[in-house]
PAMISE-167093 format. One record per residue (C-alpha): residue number from 0; chain; x, y, z. Coordinates in steps of 0.2 Angstrom, whole numbers. Layout:
N
LUMMAR    i  ch      u      v      w
LUMMAR  NUM   A      X      Y      Z
...
END
This chain:
378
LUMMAR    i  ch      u      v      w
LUMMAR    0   A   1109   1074    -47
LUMMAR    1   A   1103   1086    -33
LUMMAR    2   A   1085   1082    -37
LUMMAR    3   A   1086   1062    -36
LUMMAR    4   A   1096   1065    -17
LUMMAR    5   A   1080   1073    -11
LUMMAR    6   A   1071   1057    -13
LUMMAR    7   A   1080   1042     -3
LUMMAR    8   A   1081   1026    -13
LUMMAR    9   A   1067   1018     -3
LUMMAR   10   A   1056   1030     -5
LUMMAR   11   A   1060   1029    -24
LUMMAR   12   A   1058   1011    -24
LUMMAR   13   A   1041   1012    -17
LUMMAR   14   A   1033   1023    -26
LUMMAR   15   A   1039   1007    -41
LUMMAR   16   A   1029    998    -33
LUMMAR   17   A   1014   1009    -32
LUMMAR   18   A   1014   1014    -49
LUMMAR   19   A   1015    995    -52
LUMMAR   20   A    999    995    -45
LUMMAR   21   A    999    976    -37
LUMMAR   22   A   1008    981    -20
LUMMAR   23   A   1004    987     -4
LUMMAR   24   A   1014   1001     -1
LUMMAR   25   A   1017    998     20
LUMMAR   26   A   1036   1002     18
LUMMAR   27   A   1039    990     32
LUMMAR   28   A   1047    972     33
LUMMAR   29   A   1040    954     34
LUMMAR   30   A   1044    944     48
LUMMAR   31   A   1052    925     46
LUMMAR   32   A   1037    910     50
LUMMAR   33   A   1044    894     45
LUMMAR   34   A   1036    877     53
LUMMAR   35   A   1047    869     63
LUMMAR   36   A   1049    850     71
LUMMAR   37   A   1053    847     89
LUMMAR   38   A   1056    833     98
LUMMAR   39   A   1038    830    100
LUMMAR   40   A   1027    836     86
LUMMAR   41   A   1028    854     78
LUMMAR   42   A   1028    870     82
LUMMAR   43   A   1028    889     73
LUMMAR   44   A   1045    901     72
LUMMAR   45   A   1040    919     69
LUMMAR   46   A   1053    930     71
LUMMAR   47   A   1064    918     76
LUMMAR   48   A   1053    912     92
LUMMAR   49   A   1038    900     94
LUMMAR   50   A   1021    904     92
LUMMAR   51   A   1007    893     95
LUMMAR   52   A    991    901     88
LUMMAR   53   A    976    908    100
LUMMAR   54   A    965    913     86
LUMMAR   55   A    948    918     81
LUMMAR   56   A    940    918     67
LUMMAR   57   A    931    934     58
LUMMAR   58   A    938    951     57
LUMMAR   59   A    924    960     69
LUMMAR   60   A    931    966     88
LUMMAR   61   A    948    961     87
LUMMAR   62   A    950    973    100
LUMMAR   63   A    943    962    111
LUMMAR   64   A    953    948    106
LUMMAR   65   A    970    957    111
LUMMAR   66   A    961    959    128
LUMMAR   67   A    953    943    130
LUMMAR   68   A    972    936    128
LUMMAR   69   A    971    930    109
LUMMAR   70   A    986    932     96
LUMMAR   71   A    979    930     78
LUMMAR   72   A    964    930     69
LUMMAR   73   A    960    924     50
LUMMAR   74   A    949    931     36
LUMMAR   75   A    941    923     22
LUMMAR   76   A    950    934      7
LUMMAR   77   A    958    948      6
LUMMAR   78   A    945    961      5
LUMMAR   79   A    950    974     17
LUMMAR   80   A    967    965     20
LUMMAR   81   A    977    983     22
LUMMAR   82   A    967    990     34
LUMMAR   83   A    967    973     44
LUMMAR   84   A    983    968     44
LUMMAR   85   A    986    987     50
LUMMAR   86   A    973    986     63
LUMMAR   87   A    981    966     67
LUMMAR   88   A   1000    976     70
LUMMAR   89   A    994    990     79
LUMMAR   90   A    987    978     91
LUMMAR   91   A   1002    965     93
LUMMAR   92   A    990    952     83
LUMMAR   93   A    993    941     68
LUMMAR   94   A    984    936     50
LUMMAR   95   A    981    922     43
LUMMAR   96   A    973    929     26
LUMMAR   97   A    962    919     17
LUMMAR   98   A    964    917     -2
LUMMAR   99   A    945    916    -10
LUMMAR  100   A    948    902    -21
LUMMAR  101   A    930    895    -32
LUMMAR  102   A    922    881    -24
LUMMAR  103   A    914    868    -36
LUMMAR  104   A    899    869    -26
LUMMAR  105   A    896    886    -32
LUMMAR  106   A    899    881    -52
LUMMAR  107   A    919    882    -54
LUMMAR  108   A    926    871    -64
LUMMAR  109   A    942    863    -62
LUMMAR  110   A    942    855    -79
LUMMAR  111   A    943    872    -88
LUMMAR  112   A    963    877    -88
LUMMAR  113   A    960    894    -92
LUMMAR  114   A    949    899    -78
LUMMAR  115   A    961    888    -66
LUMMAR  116   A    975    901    -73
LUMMAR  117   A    965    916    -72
LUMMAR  118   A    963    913    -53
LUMMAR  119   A    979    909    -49
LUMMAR  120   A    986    924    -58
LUMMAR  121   A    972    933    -48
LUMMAR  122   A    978    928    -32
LUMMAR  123   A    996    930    -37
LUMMAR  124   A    992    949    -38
LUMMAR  125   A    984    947    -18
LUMMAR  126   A    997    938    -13
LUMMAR  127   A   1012    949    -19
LUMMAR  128   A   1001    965    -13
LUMMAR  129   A   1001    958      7
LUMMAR  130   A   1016    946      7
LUMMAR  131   A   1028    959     18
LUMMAR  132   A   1018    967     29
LUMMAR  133   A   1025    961     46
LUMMAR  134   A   1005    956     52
LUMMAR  135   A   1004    941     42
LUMMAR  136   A   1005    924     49
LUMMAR  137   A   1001    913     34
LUMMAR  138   A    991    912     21
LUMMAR  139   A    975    900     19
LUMMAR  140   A    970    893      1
LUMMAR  141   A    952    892      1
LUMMAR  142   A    941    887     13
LUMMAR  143   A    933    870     13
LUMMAR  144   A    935    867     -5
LUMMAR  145   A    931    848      0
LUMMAR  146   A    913    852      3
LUMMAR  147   A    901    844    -12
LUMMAR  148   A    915    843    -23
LUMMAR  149   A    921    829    -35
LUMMAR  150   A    932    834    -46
LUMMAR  151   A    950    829    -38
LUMMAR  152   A    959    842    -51
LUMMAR  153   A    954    855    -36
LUMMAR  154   A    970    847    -27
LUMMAR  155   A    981    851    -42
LUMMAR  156   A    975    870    -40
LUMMAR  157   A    979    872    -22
LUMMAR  158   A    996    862    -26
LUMMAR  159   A    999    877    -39
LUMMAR  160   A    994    889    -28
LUMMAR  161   A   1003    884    -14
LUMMAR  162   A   1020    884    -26
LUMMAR  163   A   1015    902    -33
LUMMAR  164   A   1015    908    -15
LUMMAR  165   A   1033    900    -12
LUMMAR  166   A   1039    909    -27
LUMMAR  167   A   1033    927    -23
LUMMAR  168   A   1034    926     -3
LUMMAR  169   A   1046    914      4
LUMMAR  170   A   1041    921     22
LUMMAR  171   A   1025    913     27
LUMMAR  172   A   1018    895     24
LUMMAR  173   A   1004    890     14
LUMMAR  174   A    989    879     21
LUMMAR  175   A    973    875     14
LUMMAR  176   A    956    873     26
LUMMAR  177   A    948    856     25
LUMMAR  178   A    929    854     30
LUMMAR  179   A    930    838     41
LUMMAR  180   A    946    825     42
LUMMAR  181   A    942    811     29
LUMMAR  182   A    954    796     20
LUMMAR  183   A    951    803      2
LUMMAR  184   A    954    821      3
LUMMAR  185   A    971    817     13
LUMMAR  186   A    976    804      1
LUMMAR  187   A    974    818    -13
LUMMAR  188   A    984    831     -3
LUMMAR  189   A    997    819      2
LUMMAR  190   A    999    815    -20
LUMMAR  191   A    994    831    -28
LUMMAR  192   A    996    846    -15
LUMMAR  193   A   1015    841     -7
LUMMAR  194   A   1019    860     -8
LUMMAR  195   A   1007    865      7
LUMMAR  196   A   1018    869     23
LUMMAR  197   A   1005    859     33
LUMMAR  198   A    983    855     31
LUMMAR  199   A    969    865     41
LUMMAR  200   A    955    857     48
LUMMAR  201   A    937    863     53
LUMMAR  202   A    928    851     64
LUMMAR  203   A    916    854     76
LUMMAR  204   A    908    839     88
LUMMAR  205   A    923    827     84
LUMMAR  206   A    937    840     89
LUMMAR  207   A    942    827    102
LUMMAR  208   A    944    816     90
LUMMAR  209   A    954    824     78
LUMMAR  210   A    973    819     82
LUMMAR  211   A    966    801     79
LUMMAR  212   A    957    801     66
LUMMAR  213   A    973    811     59
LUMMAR  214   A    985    800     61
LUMMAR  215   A    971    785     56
LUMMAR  216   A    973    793     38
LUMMAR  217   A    991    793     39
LUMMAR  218   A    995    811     42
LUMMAR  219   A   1009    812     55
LUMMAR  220   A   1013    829     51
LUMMAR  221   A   1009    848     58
LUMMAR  222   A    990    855     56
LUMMAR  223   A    981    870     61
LUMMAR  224   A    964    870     67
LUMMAR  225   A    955    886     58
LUMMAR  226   A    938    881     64
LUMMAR  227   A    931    876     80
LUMMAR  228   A    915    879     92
LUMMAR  229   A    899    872     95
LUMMAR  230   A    892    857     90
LUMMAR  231   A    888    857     73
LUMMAR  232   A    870    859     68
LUMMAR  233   A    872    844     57
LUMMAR  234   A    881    835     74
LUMMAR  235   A    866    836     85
LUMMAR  236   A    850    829     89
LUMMAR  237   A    833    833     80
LUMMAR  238   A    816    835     79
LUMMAR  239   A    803    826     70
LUMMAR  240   A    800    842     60
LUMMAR  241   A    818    844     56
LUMMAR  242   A    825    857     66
LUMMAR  243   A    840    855     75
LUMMAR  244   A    841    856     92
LUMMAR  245   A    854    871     99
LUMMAR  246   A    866    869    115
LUMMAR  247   A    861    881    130
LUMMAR  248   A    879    894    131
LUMMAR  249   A    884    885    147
LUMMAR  250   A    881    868    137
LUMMAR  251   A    893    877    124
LUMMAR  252   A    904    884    136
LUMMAR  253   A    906    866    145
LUMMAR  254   A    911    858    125
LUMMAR  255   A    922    872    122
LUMMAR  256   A    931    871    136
LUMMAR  257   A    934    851    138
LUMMAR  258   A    936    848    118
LUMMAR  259   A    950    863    117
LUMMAR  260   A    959    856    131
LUMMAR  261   A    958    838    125
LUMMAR  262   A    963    841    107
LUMMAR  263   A    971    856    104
LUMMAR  264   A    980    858    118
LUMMAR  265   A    986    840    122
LUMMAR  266   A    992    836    104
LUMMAR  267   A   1010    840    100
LUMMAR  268   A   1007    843     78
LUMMAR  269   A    993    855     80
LUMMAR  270   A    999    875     77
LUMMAR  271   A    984    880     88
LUMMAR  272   A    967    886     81
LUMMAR  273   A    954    898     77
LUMMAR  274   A    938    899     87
LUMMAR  275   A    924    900     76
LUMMAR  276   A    913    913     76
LUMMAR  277   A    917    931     83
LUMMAR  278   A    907    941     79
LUMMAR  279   A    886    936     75
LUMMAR  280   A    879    926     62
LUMMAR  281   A    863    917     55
LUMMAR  282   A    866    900     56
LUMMAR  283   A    851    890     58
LUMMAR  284   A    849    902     74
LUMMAR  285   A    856    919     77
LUMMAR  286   A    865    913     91
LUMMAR  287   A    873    895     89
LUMMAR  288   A    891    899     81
LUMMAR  289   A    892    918     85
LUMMAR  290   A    903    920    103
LUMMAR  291   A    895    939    102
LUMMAR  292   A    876    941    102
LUMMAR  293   A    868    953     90
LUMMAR  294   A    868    965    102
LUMMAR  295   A    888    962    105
LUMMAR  296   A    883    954    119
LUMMAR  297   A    894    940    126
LUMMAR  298   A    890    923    134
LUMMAR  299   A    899    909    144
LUMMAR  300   A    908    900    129
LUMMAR  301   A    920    920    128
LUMMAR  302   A    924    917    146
LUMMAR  303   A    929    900    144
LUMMAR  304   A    940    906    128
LUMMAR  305   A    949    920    140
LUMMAR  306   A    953    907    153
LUMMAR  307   A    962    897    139
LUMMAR  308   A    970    910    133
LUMMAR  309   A    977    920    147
LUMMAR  310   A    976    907    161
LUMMAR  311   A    961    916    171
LUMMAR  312   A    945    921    171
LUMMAR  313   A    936    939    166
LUMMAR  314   A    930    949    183
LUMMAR  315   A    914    949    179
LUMMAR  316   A    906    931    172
LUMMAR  317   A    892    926    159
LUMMAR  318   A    875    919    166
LUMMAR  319   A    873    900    168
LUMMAR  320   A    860    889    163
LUMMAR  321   A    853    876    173
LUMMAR  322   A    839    870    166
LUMMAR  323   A    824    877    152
LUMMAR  324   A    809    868    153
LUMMAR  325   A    791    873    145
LUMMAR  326   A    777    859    156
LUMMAR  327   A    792    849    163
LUMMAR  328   A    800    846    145
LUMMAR  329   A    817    851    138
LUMMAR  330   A    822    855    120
LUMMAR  331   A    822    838    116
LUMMAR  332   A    810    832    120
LUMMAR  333   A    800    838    103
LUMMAR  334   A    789    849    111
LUMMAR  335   A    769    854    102
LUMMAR  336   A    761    868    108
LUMMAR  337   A    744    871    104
LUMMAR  338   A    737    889     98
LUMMAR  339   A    727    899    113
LUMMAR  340   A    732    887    128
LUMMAR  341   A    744    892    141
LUMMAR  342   A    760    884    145
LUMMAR  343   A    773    884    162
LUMMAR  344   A    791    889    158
LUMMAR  345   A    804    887    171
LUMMAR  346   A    822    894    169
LUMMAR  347   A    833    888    182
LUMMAR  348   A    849    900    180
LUMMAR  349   A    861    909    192
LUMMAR  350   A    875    921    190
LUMMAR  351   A    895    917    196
LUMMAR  352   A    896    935    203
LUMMAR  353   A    878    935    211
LUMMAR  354   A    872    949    197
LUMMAR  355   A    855    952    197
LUMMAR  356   A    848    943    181
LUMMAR  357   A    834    949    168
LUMMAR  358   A    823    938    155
LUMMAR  359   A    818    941    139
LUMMAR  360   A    809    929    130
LUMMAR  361   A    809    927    111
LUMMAR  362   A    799    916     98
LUMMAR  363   A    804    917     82
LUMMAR  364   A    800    904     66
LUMMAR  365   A    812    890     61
LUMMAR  366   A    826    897     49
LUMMAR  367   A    818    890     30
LUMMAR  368   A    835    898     20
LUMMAR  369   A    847    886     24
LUMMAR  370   A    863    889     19
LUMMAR  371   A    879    873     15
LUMMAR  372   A    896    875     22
LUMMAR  373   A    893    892     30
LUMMAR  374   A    883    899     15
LUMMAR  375   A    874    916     19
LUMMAR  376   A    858    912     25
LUMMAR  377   A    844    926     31
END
């Protein structure tokens, strides 16, 4: 008896669960999020309160969304998810963790029932190891799993999944993250995936247009939108050679700003959103998601996502662009140059706090391995 009082009954129940092998050990409690309609739309109770999302997506400097006056950001599985949901509550943040569940684009398929059971009793084990640290928002099932797919049995799996995560953590809502807004995928979800708490959608050039588009399908209920930023590469003008013409940062900054205020904010079903990217990626260009340059750098578009956030400006502001001309012609204009011959490049640029600015000029070749959807591309 003496030796059993030594150990206080938490403390034995925990070391349960860590001998079970499947749980993360935080010895803390989940908080409440539950979706909740108002009057006007839908809105987030954590805790007991309302939260509307500020997010970013990617795991990198999330430092630097607490100070830029963010509240959440989202992974893509749960690789790491320990050390980030940690990171997430010491910093007054949320998760929303990611679920990696197989895309038929990369060979899954969704006719073969044992490997749809193998996953969901894989993620069963991710969800029951995470599902009470008091970080965690909600949890996402997949990401785009609409993307080149055709087998509508996909929507059954999510369904299942979204029903497991009900079982084992009645505390947080389940989504899933839809690459666009289309008729056929919200007619599946509204028949096969009821269980979801509300949809996700990633859209880039028609963010504006989303609430419409939404309710065009039928959808009346809350969403969350887990991807946002630049104009897509697939969105924007070409040339003859096939490359995709990039948006100058203030051009980005200027689309971030008026798309975020016109859709995100103004509509009264969407939870918020998840900027996308920060942090730095290859992408067709190193530079056209990414709000961080390589170098950790930051343009225009990070001041516009501080203003919406905290209501002001950063002290000290990013460069803008006027104009980038090479012999009087812009980026779209399809420009040749021939090899040995000289060329005039004018920058017209300026500096909201009157910095002195520098230039650096970089060529470099069209990216050739292209990845879909976000695939790794070097």
């Amino acid at each position: 008896m003496k030796l059993f009082m030594k150990y206080p009954l938490t403390a034995i129940l925990l070391l349960i669960q860590v001998a079970a092998g499947n749980v993360y050990a935080t010895g803390k409690t989940a908080l409440k999020v539950e979706i909740k309609k108002t009057t006007s739309g839908y809105t987030i109770i954590r805790n007991g309160k309302p939260y509307f999302i500020k997010g970013a997506g990617g795991t990198e400097k999330t430092e630097e969304i607490k100070l830029a006056g963010g509240n959440s950001f989202r992974t893509w599985s749960t690789g790491n998810g320990a050390a980030h949901l940690d990171r997430a509550e010491k910093l007054g943040l949320t998760v929303t963790m990611g679920l990696n569940v197989a895309r038929e684009r990369h060979g899954f398929n969704y006719d073969d029932q044992t490997a749809v059971k193998n996953q969901l009793e894989q993620l069963r084990k991710e969800v029951k190891k995470y599902k009470d640290h008091p970080a965690l928002l909600a949890w996402g099932i997949g990401n785009e799993l609409n993307l080149d797919y055709k087998n509508p049995k996909v929507w059954d799996a999510v369904n299942e999944i979204a029903k497991m995560i009900h079982e084992e953590d009645p505390n947080h809502p389940a989504t899933t993250m839809l690459a666009g807004v289309n008729q056929k995928e919200i007619d599946h979800i509204k028949l096969k995936a009821t269980a979801l708490d509300f949809i996700s959608v990633q859209v880039y050039g028609d963010l504006i247009q989303v609430p419409e588009k939404l309710r065009a399908t039928g959808w009346d209920g809350p969403y969350l939108v887990t991807e946002w930023g630049a104009t897509g590469h697939w969105e924007c003008p070409k040339t003859p050679w096939g490359a995709p013409v990039e948006e100058t940062s203030t051009e980005k900054a200027d689309v971030y700003r008026t798309r975020y205020e016109a859709s995100i904010l103004k509509d009264k079903n969407c939870l918020g959103s998840y900027v996308f990217l920060w942090g730095q990626k290859q992408e067709r260009t190193p530079t056209w998601y990414g709000l961080f340059t390589e170098n950790g750098e930051t343009t225009a578009v990070m001041d516009v996502m501080i203003y919406e956030w905290s209501g002001k400006y950063p002290q000290n502001r990013a460069p803008s662009i006027a104009s980038l001309t090479i012999d009087g012609k812009n980026a779209g204009k399809s420009i040749y140059l021939n090899p040995e011959e000289k060329y005039l490049v004018k920058l017209s640029a300026s500096d909201p706090d009157n910095d002195k600015l520098t230039v650096r000029w970089e060529l470099m070749p069209e990216a050739t391995d292209l990845g879909q959807g976000g695939d790794k591309e070097s």
